[in-house]
C-alpha positions, -999 to 999 in steps of 0.1 A, spaced: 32 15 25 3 -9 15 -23 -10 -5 -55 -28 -3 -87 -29 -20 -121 -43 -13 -141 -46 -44 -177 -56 -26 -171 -20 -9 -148 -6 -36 -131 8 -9 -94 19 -12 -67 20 18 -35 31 17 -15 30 51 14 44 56 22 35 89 19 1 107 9 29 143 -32 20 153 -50 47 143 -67 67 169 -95 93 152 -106 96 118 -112 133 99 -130 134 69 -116 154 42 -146 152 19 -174 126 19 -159 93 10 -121 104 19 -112 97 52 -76 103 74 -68 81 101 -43 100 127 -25 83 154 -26 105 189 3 128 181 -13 135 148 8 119 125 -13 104 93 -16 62 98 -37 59 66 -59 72 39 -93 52 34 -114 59 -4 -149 48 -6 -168 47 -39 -131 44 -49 -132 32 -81 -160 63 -89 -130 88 -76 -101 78 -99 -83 51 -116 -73 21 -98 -49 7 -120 -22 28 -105 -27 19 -72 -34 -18 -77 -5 -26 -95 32 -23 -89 66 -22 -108 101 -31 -96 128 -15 -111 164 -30 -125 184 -19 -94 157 -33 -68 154 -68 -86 195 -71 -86 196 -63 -52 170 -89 -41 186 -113 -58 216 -104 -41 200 -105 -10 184 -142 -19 214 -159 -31 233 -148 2 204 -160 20 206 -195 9 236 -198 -16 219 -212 -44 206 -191 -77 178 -170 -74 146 -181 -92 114 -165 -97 79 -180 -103 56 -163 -125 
């Protein structure tokens, strides 16, 4: 899933599949579905977003304990050094 955002629009959209989108239904004015061809939902666009709910919770992100280890995991057998992060 991703998340993007265009402030100039405020316009919110979440896709949930990487499959082009091939119609659009509109749930409500501003809330729009894209469907792929067998109907399966590619992504959800918000305009006026930012009048429709809170941002903040889809605009930022949190990685848990168990998903950090296994990254670094991941990194060090990658390249066999320590795993450092920039902040």
């Amino acid at each position: 899933m991703k998340v993007s955002y265009d402030k100039e629009l405020d316009a919110l959209y979440i896709e949930l599949s990487t499959q082009k989108p091939d119609g659009v239904i509109e749930i409500e004015e501003g809330i729009n579905i894209d469907v792929s061809s067998d109907g399966s939902i590619v992504g959800i666009e918000f305009i006026d977003a930012a009048k429709k709910m809170s941002l903040d919770s889809f605009l930022k992100y949190e990685i848990d304990g168990e998903s950090l280890g296994l990254m670094a995991m991941m990194q060090k057998n990658k390249n066999n050094s320590p795993l450092s992060f920039k902040l």
